[in-house]
C-alpha positions in Angstrom: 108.8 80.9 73.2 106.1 83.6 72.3 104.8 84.7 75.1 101.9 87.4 74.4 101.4 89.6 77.8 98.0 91.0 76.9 94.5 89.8 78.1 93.8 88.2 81.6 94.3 89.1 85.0 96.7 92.3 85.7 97.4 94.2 89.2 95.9 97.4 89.1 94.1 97.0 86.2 89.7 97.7 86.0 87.6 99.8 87.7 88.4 100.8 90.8 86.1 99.8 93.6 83.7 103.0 94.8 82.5 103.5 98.1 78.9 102.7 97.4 77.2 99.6 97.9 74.6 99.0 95.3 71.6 97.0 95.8 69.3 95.4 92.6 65.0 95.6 92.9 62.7 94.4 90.5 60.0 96.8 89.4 57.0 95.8 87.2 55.3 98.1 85.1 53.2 98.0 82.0 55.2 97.8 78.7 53.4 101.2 77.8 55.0 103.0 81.0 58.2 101.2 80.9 58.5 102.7 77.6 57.8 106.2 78.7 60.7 105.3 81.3 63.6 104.4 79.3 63.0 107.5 76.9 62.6 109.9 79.3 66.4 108.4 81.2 67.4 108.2 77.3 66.6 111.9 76.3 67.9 112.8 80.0 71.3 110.6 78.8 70.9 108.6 82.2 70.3 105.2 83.3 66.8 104.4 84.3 68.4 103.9 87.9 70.3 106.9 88.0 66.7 108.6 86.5 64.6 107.0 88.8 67.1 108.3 91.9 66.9 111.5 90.6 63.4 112.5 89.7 62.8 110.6 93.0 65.2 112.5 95.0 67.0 109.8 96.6 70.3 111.2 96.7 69.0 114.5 98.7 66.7 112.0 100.9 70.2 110.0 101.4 72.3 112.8 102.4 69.5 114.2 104.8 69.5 111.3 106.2 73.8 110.9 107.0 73.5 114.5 108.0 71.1 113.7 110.7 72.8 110.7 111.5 76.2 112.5 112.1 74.1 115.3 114.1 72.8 113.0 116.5 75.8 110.9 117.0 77.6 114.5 117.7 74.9 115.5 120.3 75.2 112.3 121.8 79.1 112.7 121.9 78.7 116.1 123.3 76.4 115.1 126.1 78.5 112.3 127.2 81.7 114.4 127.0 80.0 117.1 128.9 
């Protein structure tokens, strides 16, 4: 019998599964500015996502936002506990 044990489905094999949850949008823009887009994330060596989120500042709007979160679920806490 020749059994080959490469390709298919193995345990622990692929990428592992991150905490974050992505989400896909649909953006239109003029073939001139999408353009301008994908060099820009190119010279940048990013994604367009990843340049979008950053020259946006989502990630820093993101964490603001947990930190308040976890703030206010703290004060609440405290004033219950209190």
């Amino acid at each position: 019998m020749n059994e080959r044990n490469w390709g298919g489905k193995r345990k622990g094999a692929g990428r592992k599964k991150g905490n974050t949850v992505y989400k896909t949008i649909s953006v239109s823009l003029p073939e001139s500015e999408l353009e301008i887009l994908q060099e820009a994330a190119k010279r940048q060596n990013m994604t367009v996502s990843r340049f979008i989120s950053k020259y946006l500042r989502l990630d820093t709007a993101a964490q603001i936002k947990k930190e308040l979160e976890n703030s206010s679920l703290n004060d609440n806490f405290r004033s219950v506990s209190d």
